[in-house]
C-alpha positions in Angstrom: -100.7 76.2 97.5 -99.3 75.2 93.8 -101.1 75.9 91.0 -103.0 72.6 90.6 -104.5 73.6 93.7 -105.7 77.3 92.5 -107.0 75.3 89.0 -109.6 73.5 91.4 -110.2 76.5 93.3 -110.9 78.5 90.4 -113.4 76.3 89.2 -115.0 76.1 92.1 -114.9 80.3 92.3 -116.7 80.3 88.8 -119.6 78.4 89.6 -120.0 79.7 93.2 -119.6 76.8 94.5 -116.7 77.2 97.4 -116.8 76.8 101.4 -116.2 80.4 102.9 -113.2 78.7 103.8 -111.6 77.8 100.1 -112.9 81.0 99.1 -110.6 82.9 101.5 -108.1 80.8 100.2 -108.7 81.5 97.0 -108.8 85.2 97.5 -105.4 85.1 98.9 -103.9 82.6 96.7 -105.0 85.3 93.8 -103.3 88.1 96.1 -100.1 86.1 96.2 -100.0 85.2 92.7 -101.4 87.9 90.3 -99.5 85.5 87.4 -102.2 83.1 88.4 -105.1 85.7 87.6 -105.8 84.5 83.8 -106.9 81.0 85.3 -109.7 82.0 87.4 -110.5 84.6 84.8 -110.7 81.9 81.9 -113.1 79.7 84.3 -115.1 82.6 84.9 -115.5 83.3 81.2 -116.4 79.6 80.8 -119.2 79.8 83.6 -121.1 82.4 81.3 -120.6 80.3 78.3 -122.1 77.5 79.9 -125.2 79.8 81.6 -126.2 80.3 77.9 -125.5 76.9 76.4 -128.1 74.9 75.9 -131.4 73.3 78.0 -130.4 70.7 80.0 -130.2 66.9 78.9 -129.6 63.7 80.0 -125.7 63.3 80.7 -124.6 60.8 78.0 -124.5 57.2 79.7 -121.5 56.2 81.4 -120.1 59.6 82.4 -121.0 59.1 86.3 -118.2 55.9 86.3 -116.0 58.2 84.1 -115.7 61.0 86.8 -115.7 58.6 89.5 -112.4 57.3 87.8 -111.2 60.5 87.4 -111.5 61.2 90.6 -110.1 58.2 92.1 -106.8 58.4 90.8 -103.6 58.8 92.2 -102.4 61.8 92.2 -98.4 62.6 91.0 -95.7 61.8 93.1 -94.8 64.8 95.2 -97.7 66.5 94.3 -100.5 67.1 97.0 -104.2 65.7 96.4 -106.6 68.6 96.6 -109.6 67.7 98.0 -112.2 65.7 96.7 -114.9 67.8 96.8 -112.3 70.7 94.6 -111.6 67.4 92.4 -115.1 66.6 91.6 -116.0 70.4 91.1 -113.1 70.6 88.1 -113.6 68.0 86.6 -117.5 68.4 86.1 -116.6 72.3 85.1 -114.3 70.7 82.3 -116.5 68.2 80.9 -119.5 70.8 81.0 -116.9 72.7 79.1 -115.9 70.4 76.3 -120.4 69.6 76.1 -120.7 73.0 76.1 -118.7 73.0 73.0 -119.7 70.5 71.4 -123.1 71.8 72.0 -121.9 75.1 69.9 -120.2 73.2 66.9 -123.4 71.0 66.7 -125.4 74.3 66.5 -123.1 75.9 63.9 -123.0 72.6 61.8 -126.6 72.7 62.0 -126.5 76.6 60.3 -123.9 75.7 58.2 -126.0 72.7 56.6 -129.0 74.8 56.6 -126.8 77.0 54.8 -125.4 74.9 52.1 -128.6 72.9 51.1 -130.4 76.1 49.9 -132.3 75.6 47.0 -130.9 76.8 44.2 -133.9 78.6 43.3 -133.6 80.7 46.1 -129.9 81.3 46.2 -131.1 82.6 42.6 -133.6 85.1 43.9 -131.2 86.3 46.7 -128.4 87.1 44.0 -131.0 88.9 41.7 -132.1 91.1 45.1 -128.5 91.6 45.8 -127.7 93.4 42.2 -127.7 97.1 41.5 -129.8 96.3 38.7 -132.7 94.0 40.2 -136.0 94.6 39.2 -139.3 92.6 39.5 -143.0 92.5 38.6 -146.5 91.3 39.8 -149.8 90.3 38.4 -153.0 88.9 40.3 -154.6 85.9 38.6 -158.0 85.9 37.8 -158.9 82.5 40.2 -157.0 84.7 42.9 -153.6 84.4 43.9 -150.5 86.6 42.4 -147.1 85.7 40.4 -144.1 88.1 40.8 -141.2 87.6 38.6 -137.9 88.5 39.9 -134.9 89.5 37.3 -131.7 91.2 36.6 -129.6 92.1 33.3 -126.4 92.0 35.4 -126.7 88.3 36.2 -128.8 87.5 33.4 -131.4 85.1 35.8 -135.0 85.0 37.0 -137.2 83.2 39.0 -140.8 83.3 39.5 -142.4 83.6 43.0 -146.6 82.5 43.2 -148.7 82.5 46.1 -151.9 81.1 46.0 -152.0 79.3 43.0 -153.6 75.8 43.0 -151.4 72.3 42.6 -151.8 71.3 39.0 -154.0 68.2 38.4 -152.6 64.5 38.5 -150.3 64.0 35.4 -150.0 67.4 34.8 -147.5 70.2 36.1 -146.5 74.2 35.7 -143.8 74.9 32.6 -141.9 78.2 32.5 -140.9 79.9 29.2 -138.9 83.2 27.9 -141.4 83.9 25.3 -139.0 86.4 23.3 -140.9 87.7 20.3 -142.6 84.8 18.3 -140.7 82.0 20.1 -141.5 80.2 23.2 -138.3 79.1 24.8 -138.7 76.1 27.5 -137.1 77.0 31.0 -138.0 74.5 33.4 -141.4 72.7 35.5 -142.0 73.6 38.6 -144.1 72.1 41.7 -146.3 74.4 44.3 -146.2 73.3 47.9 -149.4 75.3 49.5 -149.9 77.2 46.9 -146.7 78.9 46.6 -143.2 78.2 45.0 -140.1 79.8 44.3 -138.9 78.7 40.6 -135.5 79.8 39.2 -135.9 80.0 35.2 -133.0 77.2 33.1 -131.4 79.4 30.7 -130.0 82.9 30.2 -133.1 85.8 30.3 -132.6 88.2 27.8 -134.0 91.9 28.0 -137.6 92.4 26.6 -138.3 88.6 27.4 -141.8 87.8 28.4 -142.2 85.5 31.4 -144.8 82.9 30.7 -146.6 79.6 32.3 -148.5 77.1 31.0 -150.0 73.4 32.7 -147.9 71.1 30.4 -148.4 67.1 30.9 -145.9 65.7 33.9 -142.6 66.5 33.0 -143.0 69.0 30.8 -144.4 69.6 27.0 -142.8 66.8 24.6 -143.0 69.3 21.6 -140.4 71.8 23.2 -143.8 74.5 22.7 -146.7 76.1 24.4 -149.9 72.9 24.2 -152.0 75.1 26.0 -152.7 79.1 26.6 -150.5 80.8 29.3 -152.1 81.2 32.9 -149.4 83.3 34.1 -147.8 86.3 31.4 -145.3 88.5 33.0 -143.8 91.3 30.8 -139.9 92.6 31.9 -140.0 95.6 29.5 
């Protein structure tokens, strides 16, 4: 027996699927050659990779005529044919393989987009818990629902988290503001999908700052102020 020949045994070992015959064979191919052990090994490892890969599907069209080539050709001169039925078994336990990894690299890609299309507002908030220094605050609304603000010194950011707040009428929306002593410092408008939202705050906090918001017109106030009383007032000192 070459080595070719132990390949397609191997496979078959792997996925259980071997005569009592090939399996002696097998068995005393592996006694004869321990330098042969890391094969069978490597398809074994690859059986339990594909046991946890993914529900089945439909095999992509045109694979059946693809292993019926495969299988039909010639083998090397000088080289003995195994037999078809080891063939067939290989080659199916290397394409499951090569699906089985491209399964995987399509799930990470999936995480990894997932990953990098974060909103920025909640990158924000997950820097702000991450610091030594991050502190937040709540208050309940008086219609129901609550507003916790999220900050920290170190990274000089906050954002706003609401639940249960309503959507603000047609043509209008919610403005954040740093009110910092008599000034009312614009920091961004802000949407609520079910009632809740996650709102990072445009500009640099600074300590003592009051975290306010108002219902401005869409877009936000044209004046750059306050045009109506604040609904939410959240006080960081």
């Amino acid at each position: 027996m070459n080595e070719q020949e132990f390949a397609e045994l191997a496979a078959g070992a792997a996925l259980d699927a071997l005569s009592p015959d090939d399996e002696r064979r097998f068995r005393d191919a592996l006694d004869r050659h321990p330098e042969w052990r890391a094969i069978a090994e490597a398809d074994a490892e690859t059986a339990v990779a594909l046991s946890a890969a993914a529900a089945p599907a439909a095999p992509p069209a045109g694979i059946r005529a693809a292993l019926l080539a495969q299988i039909a050709e010639t083998p090397q001169e000088g080289v003995a044919a195994p037999a078809p039925n080891r063939r067939w078994t290989r080659v199916v336990f290397a394409l499951a393989a090569c699906l089985a990894l491209l399964v995987g690299v399509g799930i990470a890609a999936v995480a990894i987009n997932g990953q990098l299309n974060r909103p920025a507002s909640v990158i924000a908030l997950e820097e702000i818990q991450a610091s030594s220094d991050a502190e937040q605050a709540t208050v309940e609304l008086p219609d129901g629902g609550s507003a916790t603000a999220h900050w920290s010194a170190s990274t000089g950011t906050a954002v706003l988290v609401t639940d249960g707040i309503p959507a603000p009428a047609d043509g209008k929306t919610y403005e954040l503001w740093f009110v910092r002593g008599e000034s009312a410092i614009p920091a961004g408008v802000f949407d609520v999908d079910d009632g809740r939202a996650t709102a990072a705050l445009d500009g640099d906090m600074q300590a003592g700052d009051v975290i306010a918001v108002t219902v401005e017109q869409a877009g936000g106030s044209p004046t750059g102020t306050p045009t109506s009383d604040p609904f939410i007032v959240i006080p960081t000192a």
